[in-house]
C-alpha positions in Angstrom: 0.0 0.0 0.0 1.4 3.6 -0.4 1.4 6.7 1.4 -1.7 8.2 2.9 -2.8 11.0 0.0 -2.4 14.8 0.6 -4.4 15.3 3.6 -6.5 17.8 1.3 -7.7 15.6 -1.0 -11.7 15.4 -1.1 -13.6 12.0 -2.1 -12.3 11.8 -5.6 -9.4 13.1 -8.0 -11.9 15.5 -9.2 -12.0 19.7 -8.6 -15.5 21.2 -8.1 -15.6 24.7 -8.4 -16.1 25.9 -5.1 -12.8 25.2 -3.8 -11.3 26.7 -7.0 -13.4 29.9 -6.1 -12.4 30.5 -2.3 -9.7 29.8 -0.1 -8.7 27.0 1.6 -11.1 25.7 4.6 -9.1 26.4 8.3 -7.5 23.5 9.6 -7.5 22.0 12.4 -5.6 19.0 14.8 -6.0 15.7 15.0 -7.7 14.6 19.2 -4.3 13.0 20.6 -6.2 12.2 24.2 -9.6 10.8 25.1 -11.7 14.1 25.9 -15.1 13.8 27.5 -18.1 16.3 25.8 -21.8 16.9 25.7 -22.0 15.6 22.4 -19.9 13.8 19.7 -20.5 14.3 16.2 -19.0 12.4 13.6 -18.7 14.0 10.1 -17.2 17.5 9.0 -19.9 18.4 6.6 -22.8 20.5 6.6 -24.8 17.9 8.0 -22.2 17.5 11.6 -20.9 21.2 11.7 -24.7 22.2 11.5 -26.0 19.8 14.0 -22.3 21.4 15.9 -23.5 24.5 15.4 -27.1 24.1 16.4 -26.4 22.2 20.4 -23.7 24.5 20.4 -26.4 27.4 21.0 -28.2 25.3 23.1 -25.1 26.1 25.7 -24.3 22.2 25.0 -20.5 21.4 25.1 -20.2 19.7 21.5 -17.0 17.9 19.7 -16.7 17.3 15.6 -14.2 14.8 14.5 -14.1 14.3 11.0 -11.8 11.8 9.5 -10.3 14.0 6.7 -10.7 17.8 6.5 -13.6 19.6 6.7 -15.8 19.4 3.6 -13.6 16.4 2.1 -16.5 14.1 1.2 -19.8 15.3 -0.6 -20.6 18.2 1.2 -17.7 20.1 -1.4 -19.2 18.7 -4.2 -22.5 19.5 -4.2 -24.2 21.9 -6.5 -25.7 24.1 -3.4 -29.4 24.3 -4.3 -31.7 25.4 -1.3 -34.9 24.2 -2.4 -38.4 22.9 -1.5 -39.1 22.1 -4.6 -38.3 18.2 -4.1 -36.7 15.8 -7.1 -39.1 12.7 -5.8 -41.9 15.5 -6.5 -45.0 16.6 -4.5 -47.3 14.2 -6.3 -45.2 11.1 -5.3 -44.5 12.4 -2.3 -48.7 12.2 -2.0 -48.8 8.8 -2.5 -46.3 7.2 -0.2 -46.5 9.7 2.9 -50.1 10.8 2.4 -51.2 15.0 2.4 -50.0 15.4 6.0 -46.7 14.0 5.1 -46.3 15.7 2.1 -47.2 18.8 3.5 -44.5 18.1 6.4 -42.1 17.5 3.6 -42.6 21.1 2.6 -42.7 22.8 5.3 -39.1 21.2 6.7 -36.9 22.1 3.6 -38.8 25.5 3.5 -37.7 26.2 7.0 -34.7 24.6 6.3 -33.8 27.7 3.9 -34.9 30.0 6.4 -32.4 28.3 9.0 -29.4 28.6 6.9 -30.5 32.2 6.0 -30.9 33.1 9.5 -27.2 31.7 10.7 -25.8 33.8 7.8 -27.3 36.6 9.3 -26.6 35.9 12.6 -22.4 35.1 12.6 -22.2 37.4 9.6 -21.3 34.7 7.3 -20.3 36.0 3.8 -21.4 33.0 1.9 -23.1 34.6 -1.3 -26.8 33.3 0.1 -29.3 34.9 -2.0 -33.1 34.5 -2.8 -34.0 33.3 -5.9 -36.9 31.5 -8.0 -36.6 28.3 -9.3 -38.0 26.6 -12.5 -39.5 23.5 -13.0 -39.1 23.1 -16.7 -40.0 19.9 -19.1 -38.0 17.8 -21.2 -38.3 17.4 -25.2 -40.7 14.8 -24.2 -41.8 15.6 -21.6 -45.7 16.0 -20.7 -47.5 18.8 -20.6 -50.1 17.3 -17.3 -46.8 16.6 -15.3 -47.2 20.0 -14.4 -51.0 20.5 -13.5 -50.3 17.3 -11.2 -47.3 18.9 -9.7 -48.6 22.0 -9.0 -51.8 20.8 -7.8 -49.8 18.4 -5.2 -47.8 21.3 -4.4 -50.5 23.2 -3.4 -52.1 20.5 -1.3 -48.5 20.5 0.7 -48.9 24.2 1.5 -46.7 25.9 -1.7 -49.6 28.3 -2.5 -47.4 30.7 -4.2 -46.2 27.9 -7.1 -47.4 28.7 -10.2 -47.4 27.8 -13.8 -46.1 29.9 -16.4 -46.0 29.5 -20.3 -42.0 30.5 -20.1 -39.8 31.7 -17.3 -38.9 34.3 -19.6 -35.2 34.1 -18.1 -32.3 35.2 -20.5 -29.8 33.4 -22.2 -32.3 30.0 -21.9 -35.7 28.9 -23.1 -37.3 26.6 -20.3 -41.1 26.4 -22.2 -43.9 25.8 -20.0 -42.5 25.4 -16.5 -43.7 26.1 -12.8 -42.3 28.7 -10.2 -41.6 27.9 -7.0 -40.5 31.5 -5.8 -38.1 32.2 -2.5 -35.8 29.8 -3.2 -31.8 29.8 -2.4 -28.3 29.7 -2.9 -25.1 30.0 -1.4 -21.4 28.8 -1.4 -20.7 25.9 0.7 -17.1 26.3 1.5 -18.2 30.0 2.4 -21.0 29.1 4.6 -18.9 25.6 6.1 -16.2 28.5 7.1 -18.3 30.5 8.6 -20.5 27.7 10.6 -16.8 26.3 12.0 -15.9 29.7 13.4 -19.0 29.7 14.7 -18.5 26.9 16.4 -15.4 27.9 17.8 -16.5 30.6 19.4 -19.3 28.9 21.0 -16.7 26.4 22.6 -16.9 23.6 20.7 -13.9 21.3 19.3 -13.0 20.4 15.9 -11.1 17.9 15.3 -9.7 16.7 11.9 -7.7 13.8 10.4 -9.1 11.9 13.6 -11.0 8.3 12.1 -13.9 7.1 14.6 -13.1 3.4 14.3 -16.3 2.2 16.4 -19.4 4.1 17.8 -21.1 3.2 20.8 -24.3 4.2 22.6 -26.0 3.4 26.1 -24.5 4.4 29.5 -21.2 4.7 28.3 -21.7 6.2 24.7 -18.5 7.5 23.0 -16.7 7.3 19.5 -13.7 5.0 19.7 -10.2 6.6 17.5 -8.3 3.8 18.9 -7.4 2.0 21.7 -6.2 4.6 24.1 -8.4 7.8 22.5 -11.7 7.9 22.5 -14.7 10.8 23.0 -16.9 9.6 25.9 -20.4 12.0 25.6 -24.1 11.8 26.5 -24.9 11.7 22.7 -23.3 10.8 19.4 -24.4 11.8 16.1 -23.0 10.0 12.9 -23.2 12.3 10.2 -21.3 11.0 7.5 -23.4 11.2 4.2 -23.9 7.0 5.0 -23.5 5.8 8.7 -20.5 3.8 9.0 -22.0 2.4 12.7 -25.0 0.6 10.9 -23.7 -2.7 9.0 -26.8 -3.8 7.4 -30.1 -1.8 8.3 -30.0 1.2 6.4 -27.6 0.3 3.8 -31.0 -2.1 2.6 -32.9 1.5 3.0 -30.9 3.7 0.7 -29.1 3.2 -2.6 -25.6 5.2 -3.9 -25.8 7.3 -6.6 -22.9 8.9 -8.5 -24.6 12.1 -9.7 -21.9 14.5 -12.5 -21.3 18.3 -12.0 -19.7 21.1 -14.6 -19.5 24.6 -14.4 -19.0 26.9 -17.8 -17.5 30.1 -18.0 -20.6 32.3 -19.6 -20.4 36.5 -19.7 -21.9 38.2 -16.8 -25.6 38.1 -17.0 -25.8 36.2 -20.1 -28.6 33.8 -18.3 -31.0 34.8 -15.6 -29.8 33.9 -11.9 -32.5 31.1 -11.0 -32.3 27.5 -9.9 -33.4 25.8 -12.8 -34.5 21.7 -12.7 -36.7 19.6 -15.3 -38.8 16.3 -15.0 -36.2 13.8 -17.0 -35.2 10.8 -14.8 -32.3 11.4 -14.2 -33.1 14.8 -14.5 -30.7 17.9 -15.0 -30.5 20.9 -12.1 -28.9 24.2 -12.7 -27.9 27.3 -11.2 -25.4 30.4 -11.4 -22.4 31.1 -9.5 -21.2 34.6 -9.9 -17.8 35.6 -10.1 -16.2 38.7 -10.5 -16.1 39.1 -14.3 -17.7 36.7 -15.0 -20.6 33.7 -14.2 -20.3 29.8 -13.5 -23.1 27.9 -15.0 -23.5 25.2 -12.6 -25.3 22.3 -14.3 -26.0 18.9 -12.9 -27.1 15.2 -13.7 -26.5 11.9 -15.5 -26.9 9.8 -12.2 -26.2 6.3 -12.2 -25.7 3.7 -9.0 -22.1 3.9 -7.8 -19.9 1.4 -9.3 -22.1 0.3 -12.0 -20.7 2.9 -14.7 -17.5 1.4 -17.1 -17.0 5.2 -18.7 -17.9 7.9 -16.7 -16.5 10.3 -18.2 -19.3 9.4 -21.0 -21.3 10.8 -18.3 -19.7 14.3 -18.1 -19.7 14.1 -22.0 -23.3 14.3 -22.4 -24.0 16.3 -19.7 -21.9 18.8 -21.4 -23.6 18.5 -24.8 -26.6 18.7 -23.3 -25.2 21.9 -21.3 -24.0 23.4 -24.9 -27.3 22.6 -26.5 -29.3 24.5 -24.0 -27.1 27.6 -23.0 -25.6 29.1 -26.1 -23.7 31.4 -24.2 -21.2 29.1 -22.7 -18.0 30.1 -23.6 -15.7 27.1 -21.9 -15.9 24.4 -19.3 -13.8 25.1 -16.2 -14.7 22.5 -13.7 -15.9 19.5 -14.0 -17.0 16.8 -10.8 -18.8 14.2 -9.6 -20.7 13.5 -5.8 -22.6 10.9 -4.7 -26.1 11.0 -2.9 -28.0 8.4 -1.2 -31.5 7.3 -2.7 -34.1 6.1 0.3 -36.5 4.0 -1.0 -39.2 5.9 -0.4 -38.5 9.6 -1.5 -37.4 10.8 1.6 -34.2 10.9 3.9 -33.7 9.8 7.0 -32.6 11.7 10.5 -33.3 10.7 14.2 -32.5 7.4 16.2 -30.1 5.0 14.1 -32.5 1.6 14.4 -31.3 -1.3 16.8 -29.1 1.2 18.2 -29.2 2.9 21.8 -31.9 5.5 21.4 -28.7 8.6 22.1 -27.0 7.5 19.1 -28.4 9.6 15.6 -27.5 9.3 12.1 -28.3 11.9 9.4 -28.2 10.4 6.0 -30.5 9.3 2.6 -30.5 13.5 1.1 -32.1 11.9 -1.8 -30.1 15.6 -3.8 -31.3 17.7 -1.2 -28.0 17.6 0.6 -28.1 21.0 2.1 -32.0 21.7 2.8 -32.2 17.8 4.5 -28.6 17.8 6.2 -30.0 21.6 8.2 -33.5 19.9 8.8 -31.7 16.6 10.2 -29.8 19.1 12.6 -32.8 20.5 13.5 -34.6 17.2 14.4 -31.4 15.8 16.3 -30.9 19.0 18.4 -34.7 19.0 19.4 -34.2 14.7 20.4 -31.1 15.4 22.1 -33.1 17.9 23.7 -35.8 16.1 24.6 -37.9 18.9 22.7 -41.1 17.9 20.6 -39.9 18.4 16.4 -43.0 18.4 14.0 -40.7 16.2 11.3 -39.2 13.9 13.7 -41.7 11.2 12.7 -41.8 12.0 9.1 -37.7 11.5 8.8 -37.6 8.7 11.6 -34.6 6.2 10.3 -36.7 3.3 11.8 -39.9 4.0 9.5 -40.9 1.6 7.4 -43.2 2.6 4.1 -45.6 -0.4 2.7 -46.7 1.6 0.2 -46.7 -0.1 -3.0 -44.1 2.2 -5.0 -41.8 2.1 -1.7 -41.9 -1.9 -1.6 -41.3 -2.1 -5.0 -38.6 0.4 -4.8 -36.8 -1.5 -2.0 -37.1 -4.9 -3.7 -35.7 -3.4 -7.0 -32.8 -1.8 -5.6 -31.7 -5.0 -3.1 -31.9 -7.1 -6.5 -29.2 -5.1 -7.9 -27.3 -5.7 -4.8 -27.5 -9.5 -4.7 -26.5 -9.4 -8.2 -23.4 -7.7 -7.7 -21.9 -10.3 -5.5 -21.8 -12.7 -8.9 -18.9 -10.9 -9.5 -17.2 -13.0 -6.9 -17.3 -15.6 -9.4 -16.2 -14.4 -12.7 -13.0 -13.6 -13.5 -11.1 -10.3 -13.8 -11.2 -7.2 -16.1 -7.4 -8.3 -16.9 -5.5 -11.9 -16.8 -2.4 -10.0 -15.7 -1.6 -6.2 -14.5 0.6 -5.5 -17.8 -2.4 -5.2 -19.4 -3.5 -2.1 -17.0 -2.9 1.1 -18.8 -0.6 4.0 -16.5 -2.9 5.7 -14.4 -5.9 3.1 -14.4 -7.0 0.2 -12.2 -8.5 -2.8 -13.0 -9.4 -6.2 -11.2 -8.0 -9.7 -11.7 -8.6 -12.7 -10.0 -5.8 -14.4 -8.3 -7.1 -17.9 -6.9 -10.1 -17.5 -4.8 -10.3 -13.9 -4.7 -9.7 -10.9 -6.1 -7.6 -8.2 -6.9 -7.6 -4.6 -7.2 -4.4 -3.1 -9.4 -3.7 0.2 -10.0 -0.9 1.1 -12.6 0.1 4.7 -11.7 1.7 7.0 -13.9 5.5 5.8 -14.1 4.2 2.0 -14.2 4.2 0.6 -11.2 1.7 -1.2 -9.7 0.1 -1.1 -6.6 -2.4 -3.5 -5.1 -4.9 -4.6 -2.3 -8.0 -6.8 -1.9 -10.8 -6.6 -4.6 -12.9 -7.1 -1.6 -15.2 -4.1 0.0 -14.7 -4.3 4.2 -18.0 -3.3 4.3 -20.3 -7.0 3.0 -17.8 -8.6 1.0 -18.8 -7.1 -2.6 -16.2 -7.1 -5.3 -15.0 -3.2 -6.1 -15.2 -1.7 -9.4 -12.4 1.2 -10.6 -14.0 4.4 -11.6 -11.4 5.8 -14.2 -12.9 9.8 -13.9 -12.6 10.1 -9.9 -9.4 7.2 -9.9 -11.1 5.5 -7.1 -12.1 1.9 -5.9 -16.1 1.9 -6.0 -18.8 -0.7 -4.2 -21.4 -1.2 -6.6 -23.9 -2.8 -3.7 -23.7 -0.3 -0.9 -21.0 2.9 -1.9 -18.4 2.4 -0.2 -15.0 3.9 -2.5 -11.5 3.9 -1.3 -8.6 5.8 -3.4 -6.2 3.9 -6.2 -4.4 2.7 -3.3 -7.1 1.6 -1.3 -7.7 3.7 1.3 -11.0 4.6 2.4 -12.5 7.5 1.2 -16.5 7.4 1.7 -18.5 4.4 4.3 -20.4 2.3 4.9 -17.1 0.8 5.2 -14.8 1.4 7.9 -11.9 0.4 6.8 -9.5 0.3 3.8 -9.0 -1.9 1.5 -7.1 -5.0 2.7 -3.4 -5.2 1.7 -3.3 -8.4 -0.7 -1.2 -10.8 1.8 -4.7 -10.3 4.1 -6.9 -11.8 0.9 -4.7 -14.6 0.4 
């Protein structure tokens, strides 16, 4: 195995453009000792450093460890939509969770927006939030009743002000018939993620980075174990790591991995409309502006597919830029391009409260289902009011234990846990190479090698470096994704770098040197 990485690095070799458009994040230690604290989060994201933020001003005494630096897995490489204007849609929404639930569904990403606006406001965070409508739009295809039915469910959940226009009339792009959904927002995350840690630094609270939680424990004696002689003893502990790496099998049969694709054009200032933009293709594409001095980013989403089930990305990012060019004449050159990964639930919404079969003062915040930064604030909100011991009017609605008989949510699950259980045939065919001459510099492939299997990476100058085929997490065989140079899980998401070492859960652990496979 190699060296760690550059302790920068994020979840993939690719560069979005928010950390090309601000400075680096501040850093922070690694925890040497075992500390004792209110509360423990796990998870340097916007999902931990708000739930941080928000016991924080409760006067609780709160510690973040995060196992990278802060921002180094999804929460950098989202697209920063703050909308109630969900992707699952209002009228599916309807069906699985009824009016009431829908309606709750609203209201929480709504006051979700109005949360992050009213931190901004309150430390003084310069993080380019603004207001701003957003456009529900329709593919080539796409029919025109989609949006009566959407707007008509909308309405029933409480979004009286959406309405449906012939055109947004928005420069520099034709959307067609489309709905508004006004009071929408924006901001940059690396901004705002700044501005939430200081926060949380002047309220007392501890960051901690480059510190890995190894095991998680609730009850009388809850802590997050870093190793055998450091640990973070605490009432509480939240795991708010995009997937919870304390659950082995409950929610990871819940929630699906999805690698979702990112760009961002150069186009001349105010050459399109600021707005969010989204329309009703599955997958569908999401849009929005980031301004920069002299000129604007043209943030454009989409081309999902499940984690490690993609041979060419970078097909991916080809046609999301074609269909980028097609739509947006006035893009002038593509300066960034990325890819995330969000978690599907199975039932349209995520998932925030007591982690199931757990101890009830252990919480998880995962399944954003795209709405990363609306559901990651909401979760916060939820946790703080549990920890609390306050009543939350969501806490049932995104209760991790739920379970949705609905037909469309059964269907959904069964669909999704196929494609896991197909997966593990790759444990008996043989490998994308008979041999690692045949890997190219600077690419990965997988051989067998007896019984098991074996991950190779071939870096640049042609050596090779391997580890265990093998996921940590249930045993699935790993795929290399050639855009982000990384090891991916095609059952449950787990990815690890070219050299195997762990970049996103549910695994725990990295990739097992080969001499372990034998």
């Amino acid at each position: 195995m190699a060296d760690t990485p550059h302790p920068t690095r994020t979840s993939g070799a690719t560069f979005s453009s928010w950390f090309g458009t601000t400075e680096a994040l501040p850093k922070y230690p690694s925890l040497r000792k075992s500390i004792v604290a209110d509360v423990v989060v796990v998870g340097g994201g916007i999902a931990g450093l708000t739930t941080a933020y928000l016991l924080g001003r409760e006067g609780l005494e709160v510690v973040v460890l995060e196992d990278g630096e802060l921002a180094s897995g999804e929460s950098g490489r989202t697209t920063a939509h703050l909308s109630n204007a969900l992707d699952d849609r209002y009228t599916t929404l309807e069906q699985l969770f009824g009016e009431a639930g829908a309606r709750l569904a609203a209201d929480s990403h709504g006051q979700a927006i109005d949360c992050i606006e009213e931190i901004v406001r309150r430390e003084h965070i310069s993080c380019d939030f603004t207001r701003l409508n957003g456009y529900l739009f329709l593919p080539k295809n796409g029919k025109p009743k989609e949006l009566d039915e959407e707007k008509a469910a909308a309405y029933r959940a409480g979004l009286t002000d959406v309405q449906r226009v012939p055109d947004a009339g928005a420069k520099g792009f034709r959307t067609g018939e489309c709905l508004v959904f006004p009071d929408q927002g924006q901001f940059h995350i690396l901004k705002y993620l700044r501005g939430l840690a200081e926060a949380i630094e002047r309220q007392g609270g501890k960051i901690f980075t480059h510190t890995h939680v190894a095991e998680v424990y609730g009850g009388n004696q809850a802590r997050a174990v870093i190793s055998d002689e450091i640990d973070v003893q605490a009432r509480a502990v939240v795991v708010a790591t995009n997937t919870p790496m304390n659950d082995r099998v409950v929610m990871h049969t819940k929630q699906s991995p999805y690698r979702t694709y990112a760009l961002a054009a150069r186009v001349p200032k105010g050459a399109v409309t600021r707005a969010l933009y989204w329309d009703t293709s599955d997958p569908y594409h999401y849009i929005r502006l980031q301004e920069q001095p002299d000129y604007d980013l043209l943030i454009v989403g989409g081309e999902d597919h499940k984690t490690g089930q993609e041979d060419k990305p970078e097909e991916r990012l080809r046609c999301l830029e074609e269909w980028t060019r097609e739509h947006f004449p006035a893009v002038e050159s593509i300066e960034y391009q990325w890819s995330g990964q969000v978690m599907e639930p199975v039932d349209g919404l995520g998932y925030a409260g007591r982690n199931p079969l757990d101890a009830e003062n252990v919480y998880i915040i995962t399944g954003d289902s795209g709405h990363g930064m609306t559901h990651s604030t909401l979760g916060a909100q939820i946790i703080t009011d549990l920890i609390l011991e306050r009543p939350n009017p969501w806490a049932h609605l995104y209760d991790p234990g739920r379970v949705t008989v609905r037909p469309e949510s059964v269907k959904e699950f069964v669909r999704e846990n196929v494609n896991v259980v197909a997966e593990y045939t790759d444990l008996l065919t043989g490998g994308d190479v008979s041999k690692p001459e045949e890997i190219a510099p600077g690419t990965g492939a997988v051989l067998r090698r007896g019984i098991t299997k074996v991950a190779v990476y071939r870096d640049d100058a042609g050596n090779t470096h391997e580890c265990s085929a093998i996921c940590p997490h249930l045993g699935c065989v790993v795929h290399w994704n050639g855009l982000e140079k990384s090891w991916d899980c095609p059952c449950h998401g787990s990815r690890f770098d070219a050299y195997g070492h762990l970049m996103n859960g549910p695994a725990n652990a990295n990739l097992a040197p080969t001499n372990s496979a034998e």
